[in-house]
C-alpha positions in Angstrom: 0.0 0.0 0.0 1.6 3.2 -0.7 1.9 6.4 1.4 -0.2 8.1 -0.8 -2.7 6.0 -0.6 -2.7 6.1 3.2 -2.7 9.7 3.3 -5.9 10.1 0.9 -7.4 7.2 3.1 -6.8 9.4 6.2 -7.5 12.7 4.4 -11.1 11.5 3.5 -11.5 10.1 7.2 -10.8 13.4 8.6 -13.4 14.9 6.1 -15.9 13.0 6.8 -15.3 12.5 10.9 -13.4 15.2 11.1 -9.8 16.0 13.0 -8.5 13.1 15.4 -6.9 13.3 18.7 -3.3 12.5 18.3 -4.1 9.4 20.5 -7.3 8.4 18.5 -5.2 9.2 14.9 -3.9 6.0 13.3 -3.3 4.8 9.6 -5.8 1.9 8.1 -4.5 -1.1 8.4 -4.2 -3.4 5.4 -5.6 -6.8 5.5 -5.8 -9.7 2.9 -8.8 -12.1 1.7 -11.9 -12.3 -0.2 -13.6 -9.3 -1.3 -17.9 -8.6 -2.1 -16.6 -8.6 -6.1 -13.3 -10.2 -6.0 -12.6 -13.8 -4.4 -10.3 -17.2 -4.4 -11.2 -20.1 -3.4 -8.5 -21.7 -1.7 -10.5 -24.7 -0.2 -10.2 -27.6 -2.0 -7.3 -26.4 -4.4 -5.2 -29.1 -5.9 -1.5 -29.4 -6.8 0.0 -31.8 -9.3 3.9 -31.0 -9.6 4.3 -27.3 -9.9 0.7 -27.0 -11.0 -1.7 -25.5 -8.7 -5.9 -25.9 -9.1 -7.8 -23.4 -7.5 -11.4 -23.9 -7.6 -12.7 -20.4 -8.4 -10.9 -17.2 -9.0 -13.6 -14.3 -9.2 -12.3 -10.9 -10.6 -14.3 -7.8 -11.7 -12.0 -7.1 -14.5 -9.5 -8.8 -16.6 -6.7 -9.5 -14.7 -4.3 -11.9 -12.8 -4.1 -14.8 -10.1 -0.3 -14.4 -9.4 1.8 -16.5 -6.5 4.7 -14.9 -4.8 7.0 -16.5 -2.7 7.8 -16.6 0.9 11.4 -15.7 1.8 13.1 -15.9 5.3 9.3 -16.9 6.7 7.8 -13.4 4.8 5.7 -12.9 1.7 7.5 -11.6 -0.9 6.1 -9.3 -2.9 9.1 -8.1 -5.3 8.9 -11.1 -7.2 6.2 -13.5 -8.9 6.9 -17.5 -8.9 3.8 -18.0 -11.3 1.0 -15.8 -12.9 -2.2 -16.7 -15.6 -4.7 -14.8 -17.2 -8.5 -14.4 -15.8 -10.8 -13.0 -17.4 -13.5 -10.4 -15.4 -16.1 -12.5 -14.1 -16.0 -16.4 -12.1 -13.9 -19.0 -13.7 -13.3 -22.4 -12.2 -10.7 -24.7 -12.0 -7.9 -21.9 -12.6 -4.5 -23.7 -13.1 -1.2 -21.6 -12.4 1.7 -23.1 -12.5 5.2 -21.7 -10.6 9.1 -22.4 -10.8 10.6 -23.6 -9.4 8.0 -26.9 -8.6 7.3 -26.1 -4.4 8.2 -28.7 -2.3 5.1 -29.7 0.6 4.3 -26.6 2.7 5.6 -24.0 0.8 4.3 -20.9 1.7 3.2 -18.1 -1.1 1.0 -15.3 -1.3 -2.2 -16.5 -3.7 -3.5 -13.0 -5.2 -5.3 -11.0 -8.0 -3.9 -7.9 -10.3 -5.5 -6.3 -12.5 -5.0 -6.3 -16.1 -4.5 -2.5 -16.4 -3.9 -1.6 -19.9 -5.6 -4.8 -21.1 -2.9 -6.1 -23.2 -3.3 -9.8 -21.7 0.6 -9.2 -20.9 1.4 -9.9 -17.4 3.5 -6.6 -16.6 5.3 -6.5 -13.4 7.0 -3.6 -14.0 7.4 -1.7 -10.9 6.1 1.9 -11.9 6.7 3.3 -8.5 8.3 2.1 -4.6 5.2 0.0 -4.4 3.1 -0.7 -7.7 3.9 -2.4 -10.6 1.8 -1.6 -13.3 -0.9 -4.5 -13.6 -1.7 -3.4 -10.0 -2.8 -5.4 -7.0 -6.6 -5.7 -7.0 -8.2 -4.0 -3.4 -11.4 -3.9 -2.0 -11.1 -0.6 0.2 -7.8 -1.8 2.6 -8.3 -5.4 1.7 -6.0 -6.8 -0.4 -7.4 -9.6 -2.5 -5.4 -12.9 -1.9 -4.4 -15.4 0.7 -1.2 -16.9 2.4 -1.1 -20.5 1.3 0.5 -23.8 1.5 1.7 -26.0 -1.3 -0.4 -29.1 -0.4 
């Protein structure tokens, strides 16, 4: 989430509650999971090799379901391990696959981006400290993905 973001979240706070206390003044706090009109289903996914089945991948928009690693026990988000193409709307049975093949218990960070200039080209092209340019799909401060386990 960048800082601008956080600032216009606070900014519209203020207008609409008006000024904090210093004590009661705090930033949102990001979260991760399913959204009203974005959701995985992680239950019941599958993995053959370094082939992963999810059941359902909704996204309002053309876009992504990406995997990013964990590194040192922490998502990383700087890099992808595996990304393919959704199109807006529910599809089932979304296959992605990632390299290198996980061993059992891997952890990654399941999620959606949007296809932005809707070119069907994955671009992870970092277009500032903390966006890359097919951008990470949010609902509010909800990020849409999930921490998950290579079965």
């Amino acid at each position: 989430m960048t800082k601008i973001y956080l600032a216009a979240a606070a900014l519209a706070l203020t207008m609409v509650a008006g000024p904090l206390q210093a004590e009661e003044q705090a930033e949102p706090q990001m979260t991760i999971g399913n959204g009203e009109n974005n959701w995985i289903v992680t239950d019941g996914a599958t993995r053959d090799g370094a082939t992963f089945t999810f059941p359902e991948v909704h996204i309002d928009g053309n876009g992504w379901l990406v995997m990013h690693p964990f590194e040192d026990g922490k998502p990383n988000g700087n890099i992808y391990v595996g990304h393919t193409y959704v199109a807006s709307g529910t599809t089932k049975d979304v296959d992605i696959t990632v390299d290198p093949a996980p061993s059992t218990g891997d952890m990654f960070i399941v999620m959606l981006h949007r296809d932005v200039d809707e070119d069907k080209e994955f671009d992870f092209v970092f277009v500032d400290e903390n966006h890359v340019e097919d951008r990470a799909v949010f609902e509010g401060t909800k990020m849409i993905g999930h921490a998950y386990a290579a079965p």
